[in-house]
C-alpha positions as CSV (number, residue, x, y, z in Angstrom):
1,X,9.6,-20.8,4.1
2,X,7.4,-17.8,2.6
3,X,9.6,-15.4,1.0
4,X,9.4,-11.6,1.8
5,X,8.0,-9.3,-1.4
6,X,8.2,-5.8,0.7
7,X,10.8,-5.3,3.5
8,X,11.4,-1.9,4.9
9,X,14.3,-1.5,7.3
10,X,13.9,1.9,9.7
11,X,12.9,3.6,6.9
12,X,12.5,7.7,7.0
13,X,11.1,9.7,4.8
14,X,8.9,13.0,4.3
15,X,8.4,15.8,2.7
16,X,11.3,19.4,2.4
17,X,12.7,18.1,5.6
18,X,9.8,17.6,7.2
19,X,9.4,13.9,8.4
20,X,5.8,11.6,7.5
21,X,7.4,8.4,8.8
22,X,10.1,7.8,10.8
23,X,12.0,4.5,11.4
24,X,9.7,2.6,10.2
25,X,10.2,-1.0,10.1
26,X,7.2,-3.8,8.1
27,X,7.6,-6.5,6.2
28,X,5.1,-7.7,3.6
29,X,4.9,-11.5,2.7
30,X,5.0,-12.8,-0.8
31,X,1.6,-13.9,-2.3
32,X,0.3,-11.1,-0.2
33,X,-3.5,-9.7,-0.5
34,X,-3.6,-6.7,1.7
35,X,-5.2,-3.4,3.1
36,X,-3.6,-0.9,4.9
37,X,-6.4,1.1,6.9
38,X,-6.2,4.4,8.9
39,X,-7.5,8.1,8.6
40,X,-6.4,11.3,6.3
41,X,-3.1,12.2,6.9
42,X,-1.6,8.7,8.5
43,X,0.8,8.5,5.5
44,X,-0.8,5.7,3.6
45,X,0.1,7.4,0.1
46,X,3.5,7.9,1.6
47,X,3.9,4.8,2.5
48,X,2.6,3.5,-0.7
49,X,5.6,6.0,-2.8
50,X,8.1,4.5,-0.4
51,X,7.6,0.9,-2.0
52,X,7.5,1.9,-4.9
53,X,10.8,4.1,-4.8
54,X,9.2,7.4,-5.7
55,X,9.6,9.0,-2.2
56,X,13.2,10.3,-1.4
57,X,13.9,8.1,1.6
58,X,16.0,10.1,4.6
59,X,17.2,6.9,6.1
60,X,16.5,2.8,5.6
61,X,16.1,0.5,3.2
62,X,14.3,-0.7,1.1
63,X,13.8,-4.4,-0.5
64,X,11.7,-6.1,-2.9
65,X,11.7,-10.0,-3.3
66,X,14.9,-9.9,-1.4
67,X,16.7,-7.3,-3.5
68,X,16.8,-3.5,-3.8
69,X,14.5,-1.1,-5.8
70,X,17.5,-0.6,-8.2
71,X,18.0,-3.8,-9.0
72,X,14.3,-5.5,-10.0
73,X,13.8,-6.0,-13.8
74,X,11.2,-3.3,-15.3
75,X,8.2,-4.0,-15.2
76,X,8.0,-5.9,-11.4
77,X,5.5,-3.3,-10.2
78,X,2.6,-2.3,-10.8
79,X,0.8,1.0,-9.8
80,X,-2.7,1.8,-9.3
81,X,-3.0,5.9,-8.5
82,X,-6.1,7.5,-7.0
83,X,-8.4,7.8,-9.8
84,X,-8.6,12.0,-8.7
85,X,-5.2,12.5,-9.0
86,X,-5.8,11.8,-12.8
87,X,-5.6,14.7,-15.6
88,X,-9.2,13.7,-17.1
89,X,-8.8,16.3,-19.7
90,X,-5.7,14.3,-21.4
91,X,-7.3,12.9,-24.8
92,X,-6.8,9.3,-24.4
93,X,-8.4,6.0,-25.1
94,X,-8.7,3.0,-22.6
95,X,-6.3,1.2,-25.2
96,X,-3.7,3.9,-25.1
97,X,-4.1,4.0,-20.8
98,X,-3.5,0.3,-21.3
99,X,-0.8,0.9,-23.6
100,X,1.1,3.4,-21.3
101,X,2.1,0.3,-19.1
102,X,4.1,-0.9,-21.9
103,X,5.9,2.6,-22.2
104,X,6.7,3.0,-18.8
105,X,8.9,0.2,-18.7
106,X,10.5,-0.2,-22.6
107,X,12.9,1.6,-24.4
108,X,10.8,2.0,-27.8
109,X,12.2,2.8,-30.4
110,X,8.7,3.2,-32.3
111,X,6.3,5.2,-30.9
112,X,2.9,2.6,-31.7
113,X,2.0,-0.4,-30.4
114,X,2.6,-3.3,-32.6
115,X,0.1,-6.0,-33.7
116,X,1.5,-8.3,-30.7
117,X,0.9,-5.5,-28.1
118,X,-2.2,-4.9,-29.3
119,X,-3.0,-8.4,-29.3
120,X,-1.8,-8.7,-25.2
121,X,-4.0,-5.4,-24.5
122,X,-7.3,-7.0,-26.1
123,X,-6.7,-10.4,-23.8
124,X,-6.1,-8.2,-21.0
125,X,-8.9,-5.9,-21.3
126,X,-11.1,-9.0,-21.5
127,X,-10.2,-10.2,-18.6
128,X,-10.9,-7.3,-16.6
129,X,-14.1,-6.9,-18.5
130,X,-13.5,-3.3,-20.4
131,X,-13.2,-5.0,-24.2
132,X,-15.9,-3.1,-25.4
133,X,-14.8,-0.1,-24.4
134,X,-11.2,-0.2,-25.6
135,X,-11.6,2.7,-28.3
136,X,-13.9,4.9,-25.7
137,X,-12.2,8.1,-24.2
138,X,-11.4,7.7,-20.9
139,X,-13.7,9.9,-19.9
140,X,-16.5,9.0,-21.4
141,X,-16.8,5.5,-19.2
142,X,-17.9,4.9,-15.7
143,X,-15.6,5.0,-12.6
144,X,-15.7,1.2,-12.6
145,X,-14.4,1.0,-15.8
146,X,-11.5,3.8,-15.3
147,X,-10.8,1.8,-12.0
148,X,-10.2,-0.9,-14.2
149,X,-8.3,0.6,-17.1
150,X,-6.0,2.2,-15.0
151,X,-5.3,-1.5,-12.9
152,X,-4.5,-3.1,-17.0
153,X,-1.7,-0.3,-17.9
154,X,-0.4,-1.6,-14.3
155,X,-1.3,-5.5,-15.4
156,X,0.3,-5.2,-19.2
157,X,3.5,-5.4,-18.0
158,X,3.1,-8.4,-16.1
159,X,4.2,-7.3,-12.3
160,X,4.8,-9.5,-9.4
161,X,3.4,-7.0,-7.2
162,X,0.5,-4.6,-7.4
163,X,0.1,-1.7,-5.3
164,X,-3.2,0.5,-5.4
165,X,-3.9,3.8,-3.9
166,X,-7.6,4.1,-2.5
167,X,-8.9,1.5,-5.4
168,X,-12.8,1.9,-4.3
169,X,-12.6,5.6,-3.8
170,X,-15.7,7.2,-5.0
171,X,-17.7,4.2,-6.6
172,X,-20.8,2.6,-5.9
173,X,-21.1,-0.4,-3.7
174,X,-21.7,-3.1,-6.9
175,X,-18.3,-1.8,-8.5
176,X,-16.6,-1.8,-5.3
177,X,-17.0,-5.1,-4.6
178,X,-16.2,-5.9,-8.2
179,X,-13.0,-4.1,-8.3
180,X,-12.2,-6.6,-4.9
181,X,-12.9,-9.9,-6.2
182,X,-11.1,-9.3,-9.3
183,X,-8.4,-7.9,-7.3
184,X,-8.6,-11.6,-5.0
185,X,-8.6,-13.0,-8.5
186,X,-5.1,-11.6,-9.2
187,X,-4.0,-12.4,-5.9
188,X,-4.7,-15.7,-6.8
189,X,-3.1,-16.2,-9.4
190,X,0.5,-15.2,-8.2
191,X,0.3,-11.8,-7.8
192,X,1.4,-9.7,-4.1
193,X,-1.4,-6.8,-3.8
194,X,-0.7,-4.1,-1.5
195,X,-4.0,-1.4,-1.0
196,X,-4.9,1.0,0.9
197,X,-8.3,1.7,1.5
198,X,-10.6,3.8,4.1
199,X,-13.5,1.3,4.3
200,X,-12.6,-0.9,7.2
201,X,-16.0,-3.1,6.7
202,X,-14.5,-3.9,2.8
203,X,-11.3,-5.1,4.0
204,X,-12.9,-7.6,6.3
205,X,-14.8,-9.0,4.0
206,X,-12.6,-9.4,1.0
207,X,-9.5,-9.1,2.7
208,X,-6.9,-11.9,4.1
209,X,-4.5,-9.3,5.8
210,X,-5.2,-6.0,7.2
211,X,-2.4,-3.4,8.6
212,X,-3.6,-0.6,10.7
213,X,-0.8,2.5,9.9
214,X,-1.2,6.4,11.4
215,X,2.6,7.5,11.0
216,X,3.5,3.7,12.1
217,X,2.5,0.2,12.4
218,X,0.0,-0.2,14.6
219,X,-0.9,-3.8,14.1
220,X,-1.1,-6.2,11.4
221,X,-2.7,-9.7,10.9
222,X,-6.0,-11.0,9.8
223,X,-8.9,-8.8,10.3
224,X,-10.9,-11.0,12.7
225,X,-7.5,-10.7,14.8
226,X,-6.9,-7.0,14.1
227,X,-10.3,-5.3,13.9
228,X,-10.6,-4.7,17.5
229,X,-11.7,-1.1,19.4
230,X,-8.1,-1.0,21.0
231,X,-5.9,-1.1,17.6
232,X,-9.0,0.8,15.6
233,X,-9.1,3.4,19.1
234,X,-4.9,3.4,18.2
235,X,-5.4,4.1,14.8
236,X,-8.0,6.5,14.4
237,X,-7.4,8.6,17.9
238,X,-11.0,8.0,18.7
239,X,-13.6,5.2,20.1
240,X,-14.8,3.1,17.4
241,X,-17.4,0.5,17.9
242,X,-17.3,-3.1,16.8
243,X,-20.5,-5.4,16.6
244,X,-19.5,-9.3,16.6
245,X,-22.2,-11.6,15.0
246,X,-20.5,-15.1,14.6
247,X,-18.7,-14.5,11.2
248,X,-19.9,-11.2,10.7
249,X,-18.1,-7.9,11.8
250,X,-19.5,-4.3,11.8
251,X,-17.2,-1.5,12.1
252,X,-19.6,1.8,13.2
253,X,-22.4,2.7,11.1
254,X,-21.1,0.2,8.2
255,X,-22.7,-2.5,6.6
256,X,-22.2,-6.0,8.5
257,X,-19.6,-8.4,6.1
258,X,-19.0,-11.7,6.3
259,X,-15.4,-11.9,7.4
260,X,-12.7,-14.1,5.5
C-alpha cells in the first residue's frame, strides 16, 4: 500500500477573513512527482503555504506522512519560492543561499558554517551543477543557476518532500527543461515533489501526475488522462484546444511534447 505524503482534510483558509479555498479535500501520494496547473488567481501559492503550514488554516487538517505539521522533524520540507519574490539586493553568496537551509532548521549556537557543512554544501552544489559559482553573488549568475541555488538551501537539509513555487518562471526553454529533469532526478531518488507551474505543455512532458486547481480540485491523474478540453475548459473558464499526435500532446499555441 502507497503511503500518503500530503493529506488535506476540508481544509479552509484565506486571506483577513476573506476565503481562497474552502473545504478543500486532496491527497498527495508518497514518491510523488507533480504539477499543479491553473490560471492567476486559482490559489496555487495558497495552496502551496497550506502544505507547508505557513497559511493560517480557518478549518481542516492538515497531514504529512501520516502526521501533523507540528509533529515532523526539522528539516522534512523543503521550499522552493518564486524566484521574484526574492530581495536580489541582499549581499549574499550562492554558498551562504545554500547555507541558509541549514539555519532554517538548527538551533546554532555559532553563527558559520563548519568545515563539515561546508563540505555537504560543495557535494551538493555539484550535483546540481553550480560548483563553480559557489563564491559568486547571487546576483551576478543566471536565472538557471539562482533556480538552482535556491532548490540546494531547500536540498541541504535533506527533505522528504519538495515543494516549488513556479520553478520555470521566467527562464529560457534549455534551463527549463534542465531545472525538470534534475527535478525527476530527485524524484527518483526518494524524494515527493509538489510544483506548480503555468506551462501545461512542460508538465506533460516531464511530468507523471498533473492536478488541475482554480479554488478546488478539478481533476488529477496522469496528464494523457487529465489534459482534456473539458477539465482544461473547467480550469481555465475558457475553450482550450488540444491536438493529439500518438504520444504527442499540444496544449494551444505550445510546443508539441512527448508525453510520459
Amino acid at each position: 500500500m502507497t503511503a500518503t505524503a500530503i493529506e488535506l482534510r476540508g481544509i479552509t483558509t484565506g486571506y483577513n477573513a476573506s476565503v481562497v479555498l474552502d473545504d478543500l479535500s486532496l491527497e498527495i501520494q508518497a514518491g510523488q512527482f507533480a504539477g499543479i496547473v491553473g490560471p492567476t488567481g486559482s490559489g496555487k501559492t495558497t495552496l502551496l503555504k497550506t502544505m507547508l503550514g505557513a497559511q493560517p488554516v480557518y478549518a481542516g487538517q492538515i497531514r504529512l506522512f501520516g502526521r501533523p505539521l507540528e509533529q515532523l522533524p526539522a528539516g522534512s520540507i523543503g521550499y522552493v519560492p518564486q524566484l521574484e519574490s526574492v530581495d536580489w539586493s541582499f549581499p549574499v553568496t550562492v554558498e551562504q543561499v545554500i547555507l541558509m537551509g541549514l539555519y532554517a532548521t538548527d538551533r546554532r549556537l555559532l553563527p558559520w558554517a563548519s568545515k563539515k557543512e561546508k563540505a555537504k554544501v560543495h557535494d551538493l552544489a555539484i550535483k546540481l551543477g553550480i560548483h563553480d559559482c559557489l563564491h559568486h553573488h547571487i546576483v551576478d549568475i543566471s536565472g538557471g543557476q539562482q533556480q538552482r541555488a535556491f532548490l540546494g538551501r531547500a536540498l541541504i537539509s535533506n527533505p522528504k518532500l519538495l515543494i516549488l513555487d513556479e520553478p520555470t518562471a521566467g527562464v529560457d526553454i534549455k534551463t527549463q527543461h534542465d531545472v525538470l529533469h534534475l527535478l525527476g532526478t530527485l524524484n527518483r531518488e526518494g524524494i515527493t515533489i509538489v510544483l506548480s507551474t503555468h506551462d501545461l505543455n512542460a508538465v506533460a512532458s516531464h511530468l507523471p501526475w498533473v492536478i488541475c486547481f482554480n479554488q478546488g480540485l478539478i481533476a488529477q491523474g496522469e496528464p494523457r488522462q487529465i489534459f482534456t478540453e473539458e477539465n482544461l475548459a473547467s480550469t481555465y473558464g475558457g475553450d482550450i484546444v488540444i491536438i493529439r499526435h500518438g504520444e504527442h500532446l499540444l496544449v494551444a499555441n505550445n510546443t508539441p511534447l512527448k508525453l510520459r
